[in-house]
C-alpha positions in Angstrom: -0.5 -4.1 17.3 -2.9 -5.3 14.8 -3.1 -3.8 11.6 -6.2 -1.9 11.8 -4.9 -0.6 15.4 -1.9 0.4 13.7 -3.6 2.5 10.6 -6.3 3.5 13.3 -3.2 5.1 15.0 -1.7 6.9 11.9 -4.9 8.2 11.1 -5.2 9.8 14.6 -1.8 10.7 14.8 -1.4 12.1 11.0 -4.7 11.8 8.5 -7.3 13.2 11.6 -6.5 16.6 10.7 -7.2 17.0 7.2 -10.3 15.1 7.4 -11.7 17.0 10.1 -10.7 20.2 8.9 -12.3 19.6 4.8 -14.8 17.7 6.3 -14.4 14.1 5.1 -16.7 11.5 6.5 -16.1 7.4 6.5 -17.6 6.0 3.1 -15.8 2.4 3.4 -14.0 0.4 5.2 -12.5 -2.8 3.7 -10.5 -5.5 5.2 -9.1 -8.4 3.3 -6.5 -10.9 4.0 -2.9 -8.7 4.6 -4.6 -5.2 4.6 -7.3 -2.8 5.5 -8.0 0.5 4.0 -10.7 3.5 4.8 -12.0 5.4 2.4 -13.5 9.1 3.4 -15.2 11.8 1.1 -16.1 15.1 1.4 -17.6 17.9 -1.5 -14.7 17.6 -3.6 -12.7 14.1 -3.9 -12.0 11.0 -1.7 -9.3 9.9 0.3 -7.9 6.1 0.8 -5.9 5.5 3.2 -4.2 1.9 2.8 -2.6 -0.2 5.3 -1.0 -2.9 3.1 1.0 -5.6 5.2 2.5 -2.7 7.6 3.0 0.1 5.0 0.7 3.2 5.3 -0.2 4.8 1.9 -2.3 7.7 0.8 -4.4 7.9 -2.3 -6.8 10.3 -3.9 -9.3 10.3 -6.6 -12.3 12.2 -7.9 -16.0 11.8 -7.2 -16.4 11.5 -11.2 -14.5 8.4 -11.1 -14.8 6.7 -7.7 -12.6 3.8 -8.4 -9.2 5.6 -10.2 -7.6 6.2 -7.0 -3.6 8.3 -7.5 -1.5 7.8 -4.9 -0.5 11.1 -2.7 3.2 11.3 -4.4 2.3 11.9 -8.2 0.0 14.6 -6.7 2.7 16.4 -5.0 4.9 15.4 -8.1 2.9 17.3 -10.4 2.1 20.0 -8.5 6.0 20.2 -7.9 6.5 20.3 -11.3 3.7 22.1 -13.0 2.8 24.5 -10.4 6.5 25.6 -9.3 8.9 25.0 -12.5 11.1 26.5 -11.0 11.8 23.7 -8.5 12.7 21.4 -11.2 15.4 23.0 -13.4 16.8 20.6 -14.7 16.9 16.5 -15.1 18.4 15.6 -11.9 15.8 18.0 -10.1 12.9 16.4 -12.0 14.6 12.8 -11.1 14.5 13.5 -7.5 10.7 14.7 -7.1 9.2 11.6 -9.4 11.6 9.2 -7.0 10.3 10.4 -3.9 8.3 8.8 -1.4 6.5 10.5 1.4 5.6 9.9 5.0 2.2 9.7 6.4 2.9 13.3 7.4 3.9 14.6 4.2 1.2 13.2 2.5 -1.4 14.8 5.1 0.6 18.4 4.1 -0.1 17.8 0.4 -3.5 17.9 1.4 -3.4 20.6 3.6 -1.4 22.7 1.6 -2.5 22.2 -1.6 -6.2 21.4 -1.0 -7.7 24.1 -3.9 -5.0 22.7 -6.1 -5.9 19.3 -5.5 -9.6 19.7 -5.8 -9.1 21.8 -8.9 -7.1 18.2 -10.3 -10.1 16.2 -9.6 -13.1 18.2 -10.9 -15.5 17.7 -13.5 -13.5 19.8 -15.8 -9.9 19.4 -15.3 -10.5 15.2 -14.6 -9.4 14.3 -17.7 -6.3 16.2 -18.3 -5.4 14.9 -14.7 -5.6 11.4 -15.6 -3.4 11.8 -18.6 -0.8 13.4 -16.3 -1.1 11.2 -13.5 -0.3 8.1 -16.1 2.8 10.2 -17.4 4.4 10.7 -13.8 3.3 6.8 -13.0 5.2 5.7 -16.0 8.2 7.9 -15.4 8.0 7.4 -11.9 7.9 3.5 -12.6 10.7 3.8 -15.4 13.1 5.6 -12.9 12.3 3.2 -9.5 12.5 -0.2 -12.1 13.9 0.7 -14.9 11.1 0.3 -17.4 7.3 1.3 -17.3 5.1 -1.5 -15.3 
């Protein structure tokens, strides 16, 4: 399987839903030595979905700045930990949410489940604020999978 069959196939089996049901349409597709991604777009913010040498990944980012694309974790990271506290009590809680990775599945149910949330994120208004965040959780993200900020 070829690795445009094989993210061809994830989308169908996983992504198809989401996009049909916010009504996001194809804006680019892009294929370049070990990879291929589509990117899709409705109303509110774009999706990329990356096949990079086998691994399926999920990013998002708003139509006020096309090319700052977050990946689907620190989305679901933040609203973990912003929008239920309560989730993360304490330091090992916390740990465990910025050190997770998700499936193609999970990813799609960020979406699905948190779609006003996430388009909230990326608006004109709250864009800003959501970048600074997003760097936060990538640096303690990074700190916590390496050891140090990349």
């Amino acid at each position: 399987m070829t690795l445009k069959e094989y993210l061809d196939e994830c989308i169908k089996l996983y992504y198809s839903k989401v996009i049909g049901k916010f009504h996001f349409h194809l804006v680019e597709t892009l294929s370049e030595g070990p990879g291929i991604l589509y990117t899709y777009q409705n109303d509110s913010f774009k999706i990329r979905i990356v096949n990079d040498r086998g691994l399926i990944n999920g990013e998002l980012a708003s139509l006020y700045d096309p090319d700052q694309y977050f990946d689907i974790y620190l989305f679901f990271a933040h609203i973990r930990l912003t929008v239920y506290p309560e989730q993360a009590t304490n330091a090992w809680d916390k740990k465990m949410i910025l050190s997770r990775t998700l499936s193609c599945e999970e990813e799609t149910a960020v979406i699905d489940d948190h779609y006003s949330i996430v388009s909230t994120l990326l608006s004109g208004d709250r864009y800003a604020s959501t970048i600074e965040a997003m760097n936060i959780l990538t640096r303690e993200h990074d700190s916590l999978l390496y050891g140090r900020p990349r």
